[in-house]
C-alpha positions as CSV (number, residue, x, y, z in Angstrom):
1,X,-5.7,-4.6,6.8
2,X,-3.3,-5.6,9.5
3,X,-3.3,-3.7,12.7
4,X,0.1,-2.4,14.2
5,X,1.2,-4.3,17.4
6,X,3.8,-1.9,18.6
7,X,4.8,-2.0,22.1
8,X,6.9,0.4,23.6
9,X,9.5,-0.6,26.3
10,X,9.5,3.2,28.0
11,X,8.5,2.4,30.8
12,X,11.5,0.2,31.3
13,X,13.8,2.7,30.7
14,X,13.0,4.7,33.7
15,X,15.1,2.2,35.7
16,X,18.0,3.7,33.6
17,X,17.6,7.0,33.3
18,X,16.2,10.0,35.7
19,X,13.7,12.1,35.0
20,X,14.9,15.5,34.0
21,X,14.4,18.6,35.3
22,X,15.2,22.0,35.4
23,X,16.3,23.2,31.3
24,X,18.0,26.5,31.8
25,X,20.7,24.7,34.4
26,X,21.3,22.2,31.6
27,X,21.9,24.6,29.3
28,X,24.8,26.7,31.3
29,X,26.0,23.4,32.4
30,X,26.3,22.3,28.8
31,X,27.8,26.3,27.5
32,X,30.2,25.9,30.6
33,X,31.4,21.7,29.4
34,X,31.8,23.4,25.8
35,X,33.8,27.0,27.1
36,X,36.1,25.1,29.9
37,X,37.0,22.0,27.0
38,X,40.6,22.2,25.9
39,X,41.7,19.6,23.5
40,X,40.6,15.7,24.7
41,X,38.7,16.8,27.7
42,X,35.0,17.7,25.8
43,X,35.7,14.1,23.5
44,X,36.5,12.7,27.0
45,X,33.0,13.9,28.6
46,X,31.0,13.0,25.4
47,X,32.5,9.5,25.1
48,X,31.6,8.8,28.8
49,X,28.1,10.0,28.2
50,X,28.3,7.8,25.1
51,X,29.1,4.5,27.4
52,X,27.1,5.6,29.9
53,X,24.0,5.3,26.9
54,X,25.4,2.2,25.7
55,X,25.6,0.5,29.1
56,X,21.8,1.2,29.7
57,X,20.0,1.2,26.3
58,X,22.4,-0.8,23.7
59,X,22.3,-3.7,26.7
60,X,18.6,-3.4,26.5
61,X,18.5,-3.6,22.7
62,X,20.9,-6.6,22.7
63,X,18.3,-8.4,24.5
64,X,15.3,-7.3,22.5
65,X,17.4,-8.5,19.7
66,X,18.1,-11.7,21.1
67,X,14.7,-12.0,22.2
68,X,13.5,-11.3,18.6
69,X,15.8,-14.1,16.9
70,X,18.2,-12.1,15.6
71,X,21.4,-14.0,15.1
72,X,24.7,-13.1,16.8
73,X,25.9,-11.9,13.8
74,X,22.9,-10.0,13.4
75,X,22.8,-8.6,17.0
76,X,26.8,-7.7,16.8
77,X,25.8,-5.6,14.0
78,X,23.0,-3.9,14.9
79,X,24.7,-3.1,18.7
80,X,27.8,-1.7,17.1
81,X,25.5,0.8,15.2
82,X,24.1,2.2,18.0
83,X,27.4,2.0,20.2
84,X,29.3,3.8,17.2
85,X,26.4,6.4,15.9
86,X,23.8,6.7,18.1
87,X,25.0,6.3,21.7
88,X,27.2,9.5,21.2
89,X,24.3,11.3,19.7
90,X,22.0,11.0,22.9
91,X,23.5,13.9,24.9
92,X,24.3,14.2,28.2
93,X,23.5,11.1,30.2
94,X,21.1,11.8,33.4
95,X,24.2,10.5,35.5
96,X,26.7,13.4,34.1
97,X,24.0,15.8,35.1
98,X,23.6,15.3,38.2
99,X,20.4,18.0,39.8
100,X,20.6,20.0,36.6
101,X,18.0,19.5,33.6
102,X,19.1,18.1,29.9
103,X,16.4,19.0,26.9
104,X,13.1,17.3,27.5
105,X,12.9,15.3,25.1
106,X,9.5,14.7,23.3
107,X,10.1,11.3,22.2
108,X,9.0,9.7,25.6
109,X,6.7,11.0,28.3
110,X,9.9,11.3,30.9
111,X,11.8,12.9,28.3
112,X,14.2,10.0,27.5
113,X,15.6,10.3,24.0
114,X,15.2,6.6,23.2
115,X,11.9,4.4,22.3
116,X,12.6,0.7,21.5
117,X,9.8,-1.9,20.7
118,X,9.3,-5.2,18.7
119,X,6.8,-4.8,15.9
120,X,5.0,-8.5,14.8
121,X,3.9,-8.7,11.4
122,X,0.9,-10.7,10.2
123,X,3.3,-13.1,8.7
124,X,6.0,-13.9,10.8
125,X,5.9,-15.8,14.3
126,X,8.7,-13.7,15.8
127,X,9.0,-9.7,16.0
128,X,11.7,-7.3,14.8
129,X,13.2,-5.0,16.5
130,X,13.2,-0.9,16.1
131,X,14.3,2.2,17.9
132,X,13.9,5.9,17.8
133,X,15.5,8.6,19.0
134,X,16.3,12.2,19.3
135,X,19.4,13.4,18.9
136,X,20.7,15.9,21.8
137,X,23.4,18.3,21.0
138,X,25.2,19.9,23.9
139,X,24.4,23.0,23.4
140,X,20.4,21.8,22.4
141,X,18.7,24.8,23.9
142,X,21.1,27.4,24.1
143,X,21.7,30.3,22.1
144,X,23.6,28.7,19.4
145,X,21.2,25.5,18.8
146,X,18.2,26.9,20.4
147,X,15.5,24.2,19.2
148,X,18.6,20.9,18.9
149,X,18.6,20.5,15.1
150,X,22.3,20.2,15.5
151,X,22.7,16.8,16.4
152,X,20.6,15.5,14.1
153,X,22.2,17.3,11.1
154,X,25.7,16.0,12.0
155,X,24.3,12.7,12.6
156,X,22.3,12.0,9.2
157,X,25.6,12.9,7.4
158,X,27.7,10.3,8.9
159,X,25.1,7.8,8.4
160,X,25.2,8.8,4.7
161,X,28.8,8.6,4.5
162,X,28.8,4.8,6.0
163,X,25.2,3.6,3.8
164,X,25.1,3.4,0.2
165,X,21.5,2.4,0.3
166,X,20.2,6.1,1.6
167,X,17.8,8.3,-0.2
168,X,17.5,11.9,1.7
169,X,15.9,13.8,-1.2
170,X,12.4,13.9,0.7
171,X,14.4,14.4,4.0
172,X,15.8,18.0,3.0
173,X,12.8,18.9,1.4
174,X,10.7,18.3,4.6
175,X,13.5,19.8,6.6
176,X,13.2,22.6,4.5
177,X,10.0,23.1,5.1
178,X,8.5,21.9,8.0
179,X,11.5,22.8,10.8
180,X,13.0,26.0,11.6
181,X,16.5,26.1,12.1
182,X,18.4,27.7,15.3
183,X,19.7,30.4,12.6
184,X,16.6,31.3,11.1
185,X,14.3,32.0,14.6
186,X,14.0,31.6,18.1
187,X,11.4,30.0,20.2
188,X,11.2,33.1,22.0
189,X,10.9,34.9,19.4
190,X,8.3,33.1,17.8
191,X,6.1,33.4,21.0
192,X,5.7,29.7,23.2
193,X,1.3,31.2,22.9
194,X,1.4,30.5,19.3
195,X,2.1,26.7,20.1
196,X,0.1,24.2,21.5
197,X,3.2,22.5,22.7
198,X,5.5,22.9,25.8
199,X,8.2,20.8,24.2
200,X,11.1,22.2,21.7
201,X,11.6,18.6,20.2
202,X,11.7,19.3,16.2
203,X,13.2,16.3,14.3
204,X,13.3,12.1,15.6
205,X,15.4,9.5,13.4
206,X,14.0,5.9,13.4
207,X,16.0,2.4,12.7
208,X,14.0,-0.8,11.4
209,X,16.3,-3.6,12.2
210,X,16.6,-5.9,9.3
211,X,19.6,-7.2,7.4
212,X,20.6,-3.4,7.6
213,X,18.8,-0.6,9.5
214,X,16.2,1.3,7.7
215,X,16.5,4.9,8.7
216,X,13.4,6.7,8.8
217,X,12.8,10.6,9.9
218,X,9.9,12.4,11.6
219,X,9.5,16.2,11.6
220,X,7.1,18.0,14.4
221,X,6.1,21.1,11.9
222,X,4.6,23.1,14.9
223,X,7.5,25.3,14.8
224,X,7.7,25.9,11.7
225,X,3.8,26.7,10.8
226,X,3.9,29.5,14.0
227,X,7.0,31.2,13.1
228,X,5.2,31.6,9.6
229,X,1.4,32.1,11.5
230,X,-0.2,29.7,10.2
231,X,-1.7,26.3,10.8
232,X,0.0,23.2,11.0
233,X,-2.6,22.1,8.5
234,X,-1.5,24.6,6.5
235,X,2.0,24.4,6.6
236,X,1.8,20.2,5.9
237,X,-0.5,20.9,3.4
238,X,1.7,23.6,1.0
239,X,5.0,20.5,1.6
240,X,2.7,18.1,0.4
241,X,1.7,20.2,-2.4
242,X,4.8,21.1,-3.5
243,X,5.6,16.9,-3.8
244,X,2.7,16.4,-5.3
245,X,3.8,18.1,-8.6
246,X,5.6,14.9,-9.8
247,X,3.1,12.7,-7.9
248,X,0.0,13.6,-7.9
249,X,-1.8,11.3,-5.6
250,X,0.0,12.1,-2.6
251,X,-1.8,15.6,-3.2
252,X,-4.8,13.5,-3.4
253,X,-4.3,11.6,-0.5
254,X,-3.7,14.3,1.8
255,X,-6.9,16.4,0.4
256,X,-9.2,13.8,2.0
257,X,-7.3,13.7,5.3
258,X,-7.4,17.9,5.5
259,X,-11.6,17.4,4.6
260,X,-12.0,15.2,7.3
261,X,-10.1,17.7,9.7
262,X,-11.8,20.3,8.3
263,X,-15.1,19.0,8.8
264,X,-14.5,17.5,12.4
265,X,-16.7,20.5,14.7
266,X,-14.4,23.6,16.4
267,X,-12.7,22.0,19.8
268,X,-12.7,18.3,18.3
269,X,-10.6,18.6,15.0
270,X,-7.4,16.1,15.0
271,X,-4.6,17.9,15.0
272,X,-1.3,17.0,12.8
273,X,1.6,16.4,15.1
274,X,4.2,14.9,13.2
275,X,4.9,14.4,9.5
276,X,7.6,11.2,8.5
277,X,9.6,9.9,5.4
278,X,11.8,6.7,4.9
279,X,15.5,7.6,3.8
280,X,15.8,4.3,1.8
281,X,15.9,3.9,-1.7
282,X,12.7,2.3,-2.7
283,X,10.3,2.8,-5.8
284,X,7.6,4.1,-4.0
285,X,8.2,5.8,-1.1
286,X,5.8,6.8,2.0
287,X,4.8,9.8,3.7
288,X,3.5,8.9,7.4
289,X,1.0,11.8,8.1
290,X,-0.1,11.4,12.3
291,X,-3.2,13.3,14.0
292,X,-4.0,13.4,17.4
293,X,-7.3,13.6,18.2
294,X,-9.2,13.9,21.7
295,X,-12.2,12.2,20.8
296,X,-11.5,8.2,22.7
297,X,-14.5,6.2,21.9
298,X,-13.7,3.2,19.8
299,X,-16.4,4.5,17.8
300,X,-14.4,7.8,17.3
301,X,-11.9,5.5,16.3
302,X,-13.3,3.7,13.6
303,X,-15.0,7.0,12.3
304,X,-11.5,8.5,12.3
305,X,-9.2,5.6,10.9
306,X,-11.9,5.9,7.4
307,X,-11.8,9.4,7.7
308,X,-15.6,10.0,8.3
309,X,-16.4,7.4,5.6
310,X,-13.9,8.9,2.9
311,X,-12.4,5.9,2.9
312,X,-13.4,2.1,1.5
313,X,-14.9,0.5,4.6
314,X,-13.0,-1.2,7.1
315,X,-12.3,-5.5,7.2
316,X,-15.1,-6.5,9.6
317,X,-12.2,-8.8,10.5
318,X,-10.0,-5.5,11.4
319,X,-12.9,-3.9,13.5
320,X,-13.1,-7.7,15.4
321,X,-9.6,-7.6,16.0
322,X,-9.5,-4.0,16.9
323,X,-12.5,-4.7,19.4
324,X,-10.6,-7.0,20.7
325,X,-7.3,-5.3,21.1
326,X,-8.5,-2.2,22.7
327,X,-10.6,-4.2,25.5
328,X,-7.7,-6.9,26.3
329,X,-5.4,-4.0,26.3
330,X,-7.2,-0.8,28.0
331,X,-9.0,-3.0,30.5
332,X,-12.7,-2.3,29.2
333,X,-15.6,-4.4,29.0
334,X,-17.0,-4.8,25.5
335,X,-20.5,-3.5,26.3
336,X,-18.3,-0.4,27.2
337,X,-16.6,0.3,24.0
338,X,-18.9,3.2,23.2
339,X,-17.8,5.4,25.4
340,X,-15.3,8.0,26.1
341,X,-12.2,7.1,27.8
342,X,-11.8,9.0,30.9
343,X,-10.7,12.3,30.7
344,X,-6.7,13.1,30.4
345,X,-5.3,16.5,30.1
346,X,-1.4,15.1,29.3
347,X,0.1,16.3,26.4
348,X,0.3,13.1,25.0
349,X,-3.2,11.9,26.0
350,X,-5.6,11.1,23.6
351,X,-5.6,8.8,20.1
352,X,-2.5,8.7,17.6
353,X,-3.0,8.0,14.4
354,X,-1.0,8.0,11.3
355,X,-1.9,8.2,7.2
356,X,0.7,6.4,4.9
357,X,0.4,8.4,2.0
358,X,1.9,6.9,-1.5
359,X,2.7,8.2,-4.9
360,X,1.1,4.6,-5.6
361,X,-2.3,5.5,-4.6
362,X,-4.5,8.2,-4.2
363,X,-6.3,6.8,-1.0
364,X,-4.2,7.0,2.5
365,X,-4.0,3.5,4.9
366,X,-4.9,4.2,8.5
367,X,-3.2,3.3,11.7
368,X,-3.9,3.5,15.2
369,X,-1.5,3.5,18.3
370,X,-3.6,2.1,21.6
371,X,-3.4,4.6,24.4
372,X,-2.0,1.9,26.6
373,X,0.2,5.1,28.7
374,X,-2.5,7.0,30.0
375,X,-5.8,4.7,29.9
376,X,-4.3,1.5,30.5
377,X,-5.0,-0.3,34.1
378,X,-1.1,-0.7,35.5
379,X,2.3,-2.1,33.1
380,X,1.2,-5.8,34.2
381,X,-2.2,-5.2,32.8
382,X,-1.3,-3.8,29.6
383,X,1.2,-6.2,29.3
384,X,-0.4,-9.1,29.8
385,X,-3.5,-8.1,27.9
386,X,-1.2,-7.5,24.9
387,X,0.3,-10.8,25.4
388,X,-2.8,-12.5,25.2
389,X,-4.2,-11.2,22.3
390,X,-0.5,-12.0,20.1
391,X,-0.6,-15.7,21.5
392,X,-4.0,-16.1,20.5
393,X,-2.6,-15.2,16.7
394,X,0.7,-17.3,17.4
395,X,3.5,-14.8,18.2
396,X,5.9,-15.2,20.4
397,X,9.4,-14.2,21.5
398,X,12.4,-17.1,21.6
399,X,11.9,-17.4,24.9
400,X,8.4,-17.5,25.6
401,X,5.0,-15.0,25.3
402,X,5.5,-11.6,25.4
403,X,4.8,-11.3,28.8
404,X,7.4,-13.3,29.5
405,X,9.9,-10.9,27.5
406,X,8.9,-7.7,29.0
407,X,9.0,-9.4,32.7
408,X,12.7,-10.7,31.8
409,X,13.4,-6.8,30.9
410,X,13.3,-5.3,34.4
């Protein structure tokens, strides 16, 4: 089983873009850009919030592209993408805003709408490249597009009308019936006590950059399950379900993750945060099913990622790497591994997992993001753990370790 080296450059972008603020002046200042437009002046506004995104993040991905071995065609290609389609889906850029707040954004701990990273697979020396975002509509939070599912609808149809290799069937159904739409309730009248939440954030696209970008889409059903009162679980469970019909074994799959949630004690059952699809045309699709849980001992880990033994045991070469991993990257001695991770009360704090579900198979495969953000020693730390533990397996960047990329970035 080969463990996910993902490595998020967030903490980069907070040289490019301010943390935001204070929602209810972004969304009269937004109302007022939209009101006071007459002809060019709104597409004026948007395309300098579109080069203003361009300038910070498509120079950063140009790099990461480079960095990656992408080849000029390659990189031309993939940095006219974002430039054309998803710069001018970003929003407002901080600098436009000035004291006011734009829509905090759940993709990233400061609430920028972008994530990029380089992802090494066990067979390839060099990394590629990937990105996800949340699309912002400027009115994202108002009246009229109270929970931003705007942007992303306008955005997913002109992707389909420039890719002939796109498959959305699995993305309406899930945005059928995992999101609510600004028409159909509002979060205040749904109640912000029936979710354990304090973000709005409801849909994220993601690009793999290969030959062409492979769109992916991720849905946060919390919405959706308390507008309908009832559980997240629940909510997952019955889209599933409904899938499962014509393939069985994703029905199967997701029974044995709801058991193991269900049988985790009150106060320490993983909760499902996000559900994702890919949009490409492929034979067998996945369904990415991710659970937080609270519970931080590697041993929690392991019991998790096999789904309290549901699952055929682990590689005693994945628990060695995994070992391994979470002490060069968290800072922790091995004899400590047993125990908790200090106590965090962020949001985000905890373990991420996800469940690739099949209609191949009827057992899921587990992953498991390390906690770097919250439990990690300092950036350098992280960093240079992470570094370590790919050059001991032979990756690399073009222009030396990963360390060396990350410290070229700032």
């Amino acid at each position: 089983m080969a463990l996910p080296l993902y490595k998020s450059v967030r903490r980069l972008l907070s040289e490019y873009v301010a943390r935001l603020l204070d929602q209810q002046a972004y969304q009269a200042e937004a109302k007022n850009l939209i009101d006071s437009s007459k002809g060019s002046s709104s597409i004026g506004y948007e395309d300098t919030s579109s080069s203003l995104w361009d300038d910070d993040i498509g120079a950063m991905l140009s790099s990461m592209l480079r960095m990656a071995g992408y080849t000029p065609h390659m990189n031309t290609r993939h940095r006219e993408l974002f430039a054309s389609y998803i710069a001018p889906s970003l929003g407002t850029h901080p600098k436009l805003l000035g004291s006011s707040e734009g829509w905090r954004s759940f993709m990233t701990d400061d609430f920028t709408p972008v994530e990029l990273s380089w992802r090494w697979s066990p067979s390839s020396e060099l990394p590629s490249v990937r990105y996800s975002i949340e699309p912002i509509g400027l009115c994202a939070g108002s009246i009229r597009d109270p929970l931003n599912t705007e942007a992303s609808i306008d955005l997913i149809a002109k992707l389909e009308k420039c890719s002939a290799n796109l498959s959305l069937d699995w993305h309406r159904h899930f945005s059928k019936t995992l999101l609510v739409s600004g028409q159909e309730s509002k979060p205040w009248e749904i109640g912000t006590s029936k979710v354990p939440h304090s973000h709005l954030s409801q849909i994220f696209l993601a690009f793999d950059l290969d030959e062409s970008s492979q769109l992916k889409t991720y849905y946060l059903p919390m919405w959706r399950a308390a507008s309908l009162q009832k559980s997240t679980l629940m909510v997952v469970g019955e889209s599933i379900k409904s899938l499962a019909i014509s393939s069985p074994n994703l029905g199967i799959a997701f029974d044995l993750i709801a058991q193991y949630i269900d049988s985790c004690a009150v106060g320490k059952k993983p909760r499902i945060e996000i559900v994702s699809t890919n949009c490409t045309n492929s034979s067998d699709p996945s369904i990415k099913i991710y659970l937080r849980s609270h519970e931080t001992s590697l041993n929690s880990v392991i019991d998790t990622m096999n789904l309290g033994e549901r699952l055929v045991n682990l590689e005693p070469s994945f628990l060695s790497s995994l070992q391994e991993i979470w002490c060069l990257v968290l800072g922790i001695s091995p004899s400590d591994v047993s125990s908790p991770l200090p106590e965090r009360t962020h949001e985000t704090s905890g373990i991420l997992y996800y469940f690739e579900i099949k209609s191949s198979s009827p057992f899921p495969t587990p992953k498991v993001y390390i906690p770097a953000k919250h439990y990690g020693k300092s950036d350098h730390e992280v960093a240079k753990g992470l570094s370590t533990f790919l050059e001991r397996r032979g990756k690399r960047l073009t222009n030396g370790s990963y360390f060396d990329g990350v410290a070229s970035l700032w």
